[in-house]
N, C-alpha and C positions, 0 to 999 in steps of 0.2 A: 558596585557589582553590575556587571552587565545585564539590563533586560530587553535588548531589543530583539525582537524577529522580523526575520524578513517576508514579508508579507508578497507573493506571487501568483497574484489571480492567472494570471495567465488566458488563454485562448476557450470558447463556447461556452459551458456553465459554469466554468471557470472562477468569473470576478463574481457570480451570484452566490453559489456556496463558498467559498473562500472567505469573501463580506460578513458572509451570517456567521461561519466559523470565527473570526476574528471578532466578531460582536459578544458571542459566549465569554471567547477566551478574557476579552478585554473586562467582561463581567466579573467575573473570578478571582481575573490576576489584575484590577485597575493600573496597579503599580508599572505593566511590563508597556512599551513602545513599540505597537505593530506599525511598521514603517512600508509600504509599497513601492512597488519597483516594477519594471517592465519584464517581462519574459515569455519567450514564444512569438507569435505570428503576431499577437499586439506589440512586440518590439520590430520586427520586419514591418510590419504597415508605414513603418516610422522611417523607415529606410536603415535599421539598426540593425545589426547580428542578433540572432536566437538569447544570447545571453551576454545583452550590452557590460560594457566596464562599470557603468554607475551600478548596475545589481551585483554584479560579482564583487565590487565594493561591499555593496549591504551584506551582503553574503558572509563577508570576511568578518565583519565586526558583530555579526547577529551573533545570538545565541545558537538559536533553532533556526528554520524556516519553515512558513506552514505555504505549501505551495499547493495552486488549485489545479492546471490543467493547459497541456500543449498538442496543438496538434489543429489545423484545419484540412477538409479535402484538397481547395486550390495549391494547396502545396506540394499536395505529394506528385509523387514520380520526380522532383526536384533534388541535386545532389544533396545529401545529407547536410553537408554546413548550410545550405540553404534554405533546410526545413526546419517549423517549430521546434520537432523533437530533439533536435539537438543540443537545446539547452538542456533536456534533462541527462543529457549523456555526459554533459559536460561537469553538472555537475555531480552523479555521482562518481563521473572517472575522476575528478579533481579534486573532490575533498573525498575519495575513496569510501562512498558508501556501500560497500559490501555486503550490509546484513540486512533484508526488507521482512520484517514481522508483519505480517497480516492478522488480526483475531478472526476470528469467523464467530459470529453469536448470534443467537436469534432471541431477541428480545417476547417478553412474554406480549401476548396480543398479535403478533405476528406470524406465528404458526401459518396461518388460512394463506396468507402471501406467497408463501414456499409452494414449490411444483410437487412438492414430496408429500406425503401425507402426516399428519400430524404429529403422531406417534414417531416417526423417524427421526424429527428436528427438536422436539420440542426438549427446549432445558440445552439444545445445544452448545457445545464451547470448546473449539479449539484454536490452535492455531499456526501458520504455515510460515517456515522461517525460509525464506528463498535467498542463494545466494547471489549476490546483484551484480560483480563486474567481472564476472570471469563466465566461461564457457561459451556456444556458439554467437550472442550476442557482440562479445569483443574478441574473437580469435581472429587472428590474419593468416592468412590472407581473407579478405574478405574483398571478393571483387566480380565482374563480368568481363571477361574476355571472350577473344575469338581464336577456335582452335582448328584446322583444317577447314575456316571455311565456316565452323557451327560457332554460334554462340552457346558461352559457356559459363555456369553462374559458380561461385565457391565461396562457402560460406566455413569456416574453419571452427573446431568445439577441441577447446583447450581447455585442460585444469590443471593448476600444480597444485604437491601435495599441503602445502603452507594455506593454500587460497581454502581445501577443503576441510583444516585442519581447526580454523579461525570460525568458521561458519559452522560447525561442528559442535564446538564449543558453546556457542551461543545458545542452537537449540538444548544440550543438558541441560547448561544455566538457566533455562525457562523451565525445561520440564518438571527442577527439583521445586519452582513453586509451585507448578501444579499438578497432574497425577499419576507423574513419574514415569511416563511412557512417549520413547524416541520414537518413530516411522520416517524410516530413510527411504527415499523413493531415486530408483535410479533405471536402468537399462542396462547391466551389468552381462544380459546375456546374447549382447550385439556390441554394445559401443566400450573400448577402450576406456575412455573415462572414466564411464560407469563402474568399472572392476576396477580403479584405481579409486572412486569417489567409495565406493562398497569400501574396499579392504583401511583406507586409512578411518571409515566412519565407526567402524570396529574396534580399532587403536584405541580411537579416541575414547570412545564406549568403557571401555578398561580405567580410565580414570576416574568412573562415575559406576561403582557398584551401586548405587541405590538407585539406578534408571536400569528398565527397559527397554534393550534396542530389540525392534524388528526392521526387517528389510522388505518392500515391493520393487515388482517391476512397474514401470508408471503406467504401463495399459492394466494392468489389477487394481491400481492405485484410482486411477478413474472411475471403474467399475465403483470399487470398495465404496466410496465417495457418496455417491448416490444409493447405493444400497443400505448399507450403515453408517450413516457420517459419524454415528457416535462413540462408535470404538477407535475414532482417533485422538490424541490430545496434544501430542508436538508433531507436525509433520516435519522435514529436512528435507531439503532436496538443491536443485540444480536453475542454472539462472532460466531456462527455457521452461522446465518442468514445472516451475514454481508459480510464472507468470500462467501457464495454465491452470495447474489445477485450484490457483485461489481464486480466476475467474467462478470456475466452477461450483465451487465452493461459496463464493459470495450467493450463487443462484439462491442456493437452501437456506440462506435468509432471507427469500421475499423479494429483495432483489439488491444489483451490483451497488445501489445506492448508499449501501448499507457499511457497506467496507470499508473502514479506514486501511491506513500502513505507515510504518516508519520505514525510513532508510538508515541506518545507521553506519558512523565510522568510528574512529576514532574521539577520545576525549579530547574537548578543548580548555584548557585551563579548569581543571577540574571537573567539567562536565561535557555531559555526554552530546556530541552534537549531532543531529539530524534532520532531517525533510521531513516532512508530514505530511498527507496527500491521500485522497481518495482514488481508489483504484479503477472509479469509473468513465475517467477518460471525460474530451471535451462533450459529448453529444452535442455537434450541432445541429443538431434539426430539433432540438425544445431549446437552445439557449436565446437567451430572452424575451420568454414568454413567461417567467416567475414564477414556471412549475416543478425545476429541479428539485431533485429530494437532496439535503444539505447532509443529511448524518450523517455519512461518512466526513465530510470533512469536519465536522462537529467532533465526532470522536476521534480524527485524527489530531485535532487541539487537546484531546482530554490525553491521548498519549503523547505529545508535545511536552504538559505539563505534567506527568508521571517520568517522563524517561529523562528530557533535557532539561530540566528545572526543577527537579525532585520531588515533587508537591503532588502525592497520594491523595490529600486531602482534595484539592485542586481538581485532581483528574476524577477521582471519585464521585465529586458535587457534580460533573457537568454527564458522567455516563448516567447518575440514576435522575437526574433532570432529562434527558432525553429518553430511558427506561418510564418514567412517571408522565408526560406526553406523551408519549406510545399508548400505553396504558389507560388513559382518558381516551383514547382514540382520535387523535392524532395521526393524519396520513399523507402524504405529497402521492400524488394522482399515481406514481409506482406501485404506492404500493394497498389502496384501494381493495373490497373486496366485499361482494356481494350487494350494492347498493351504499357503502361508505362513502363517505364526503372528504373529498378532498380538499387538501389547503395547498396554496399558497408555500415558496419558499420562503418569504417574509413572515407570513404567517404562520407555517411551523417552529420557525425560528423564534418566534414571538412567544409562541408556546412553553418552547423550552428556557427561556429568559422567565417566564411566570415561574416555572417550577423550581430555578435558580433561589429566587426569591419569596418563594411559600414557603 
């Protein structure tokens, strides 16, 4: 049986949480081979492409990958095959990760960290299914030309009805394990898409009498968000919309730290393959100073090991070991509050490795 994952720290706090994340995992699962590989701007320093041949190797024979993070300033404004981020396009255009589940949860003890007030977040739990390769992200034309003289930017938002039919699907099949309520979020009374993502999200709605669909527009959906986050429980939406409003959404746990995500495509030899990955991006201006907050990519190991490995148990042991460090109070400098003591990435992590093992 295959257990290897492809391990890609990648770029700013990157190899720091990705490290600690692979340290849990490795806890858990001794048996699986987290194997590292280059990707992003620590593959360019090297005089390499964003996602050299040796990783897309690892890639191919991994199960899963738990990837940390791409992206440095000195890059950008650089044509896109020439930036970090490229590798992450690469990979989910190439092995078609289409479906990105974010949970959104606020663990108990962390209330005080959210901008919101107590009473709004607390007992929080939903979560946001974005679809990942299709819409303005990848439509073409996508270009800067010159037209009379003006420069001229074009960014193109495409969907077919298969792309939203697929991702569709996915959020039912979550919402029947949890509390049975769909929230389609679209623009339906501007953007073509929109009326075409609305009307097939309906269709599909029809398959699933024991779900709840409702429909926003994504400026009510914002709103909603921060108002009531808790009359949401599967949100659906669109490759743009999605990457918004789960930023947003991460806020109201205390912070982006907080967030893991899958990417998900298709099955490989019986199982499920995906990316894992915190949704908080490199920050470089704390990477490497070993104040990162790791839980996101900590719990994006525990859905690594829930989705592409099957192992409930697995994923279970590592979300209530980081729930029971939380709880002892337990904080990376994010997330701090009122005179709290913060740790250490190392030492958070260290934490949740005790609570592993208690």
């Amino acid at each position: 049986m295959n257990n290897t994952v492809a391990v890609l720290p990648g770029d700013g706090i990157g190899p720091e949480v990705t490290r600690a994340a692979a340290r849990v995992l490795s806890a858990v699962r001794p048996d699986l081979e987290c194997v590292e590989a280059l990707v992003g701007a620590a593959a360019l320093s090297k005089g390499l492409p964003p996602l050299p041949p040796e990783t897309r190797s690892l890639c191919d024979r991994s199960v899963a990958i738990l990837f940390g993070s791409v992206g440095l300033p000195q890059y950008d404004g650089r044509p896109l095959k020439e930036r970090p981020e490229y590798a992450l396009f690469l990979l989910r255009r190439d092995y078609e990760l289409y479906a990105n589940i974010r949970p959104v949860r606020v663990f108990s003890g962390l209330e005080q960290a959210s901008s919101l007030r107590k009473e709004l977040i607390e007992g929080l739990d939903l979560v946001v299914v974005r679809e990942l390769t299709g819409g303005i992200y990848f439509g073409k034309p996508k270009e800067i030309r010159v037209e009379e003289g003006v420069e001229v930017a074009v960014d193109t938002m495409v969907y077919r009805a298969p792309e939203i039919e697929r991702i569709a699907r996915i959020a039912f099949e979550l919402a029947r394990g949890r509390r049975r309520l769909v929230t389609s979020i679209d623009k339906q009374n501007i953007l073509e898409s929109s009326r075409l993502w609305r009307r097939v999200t309906t269709r599909i709605a029809a398959e699933y009498p024991d779900i709840r669909l409702e429909h926003l527009l994504v400026d009510n959906a914002a709103m909603q968000l921060v108002r009531e986050p808790k009359a949401f429980d599967v949100i659906l939406t669109e490759n743009m919309f999605g990457d918004i409003l789960s930023d947003e959404a991460a806020i109201l746990t205390g912070s982006i730290g907080n967030l893991p995500s899958a990417s998900l495509g298709a099955a490989r030899d019986g199982r499920q393959f995906g990316l894992y990955e915190p949704i908080s991006g490199s920050a470089p201006d704390i990477a490497g100073k070993g104040v990162a907050n790791p839980v996101a990519a900590i719990l994006s190991a525990a859905m690594l090991l829930r989705i592409s490995l099957d192992d409930e148990m697995g994923a279970s042991r590592v979300e209530d070991a980081v729930g029971t460090a939380i709880a002892a109070g337990a904080r990376t400098a994010d997330l701090v509050h009122d005179g709290e003591r913060s740790l250490s990435t190392d030492a958070f992590t260290e934490r949740v490795l005790q609570a592993l093992s208690g």
